[in-house]
N, C-alpha and C positions, 0 to 999 in steps of 0.2 A: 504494500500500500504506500500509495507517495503522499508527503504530508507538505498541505500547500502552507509554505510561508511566503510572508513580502520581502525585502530589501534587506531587513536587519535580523533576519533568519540566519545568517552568516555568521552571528555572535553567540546563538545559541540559549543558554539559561545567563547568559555574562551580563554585566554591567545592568540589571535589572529592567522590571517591565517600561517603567516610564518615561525613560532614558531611550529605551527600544522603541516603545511608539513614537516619540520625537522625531527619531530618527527616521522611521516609516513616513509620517506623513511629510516630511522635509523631498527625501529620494523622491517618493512619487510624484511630487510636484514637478522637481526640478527636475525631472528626464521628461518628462509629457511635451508636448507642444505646444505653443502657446502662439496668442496672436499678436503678430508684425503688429508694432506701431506707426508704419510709415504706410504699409501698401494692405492691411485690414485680413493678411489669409493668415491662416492656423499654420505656421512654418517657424515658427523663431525655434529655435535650439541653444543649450547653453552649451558652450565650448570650453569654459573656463568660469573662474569663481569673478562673478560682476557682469562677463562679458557672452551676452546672448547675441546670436546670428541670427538671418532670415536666410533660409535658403530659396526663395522666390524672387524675392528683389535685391539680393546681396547686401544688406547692408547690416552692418555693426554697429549694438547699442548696447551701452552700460548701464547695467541694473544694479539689483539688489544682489548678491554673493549667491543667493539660493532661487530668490524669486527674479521675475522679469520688470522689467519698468512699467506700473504701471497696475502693477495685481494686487488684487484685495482677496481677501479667505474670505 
């Protein structure tokens, strides 16, 4: 039987639950897709800590280390 974990599955019973969902909701945000602030499609990408890409209109924008410029929870 395969036991479905998220992201912070990787640490196992380590550094505790709370610590572990933090972690959870952070990863899933920051790998998802989000939307270009310049040209409005579902393509930005983060490449690095700040700095999110479009790959439809190529262009580079600095955000937030985890979030995109511009996100609200």
């Amino acid at each position: 039987m395969v036991k479905k974990v998220g992201p912070s599955g990787r640490f196992g019973p380590r550094y505790g639950m709370k610590l572990r969902e933090k972690i959870d909701e952070i990863e899933v945000i920051q790998r998802q897709k989000h939307v270009c602030p310049k040209c409005g499609f579902k393509k930005l990408k983060r490449i690095s800590t700040g700095i999110w890409f479009c790959k439809k209109c190529n262009t580079k924008v600095a955000g937030k280390a985890y979030y995109p410029p511009g996100f609200e929870k």
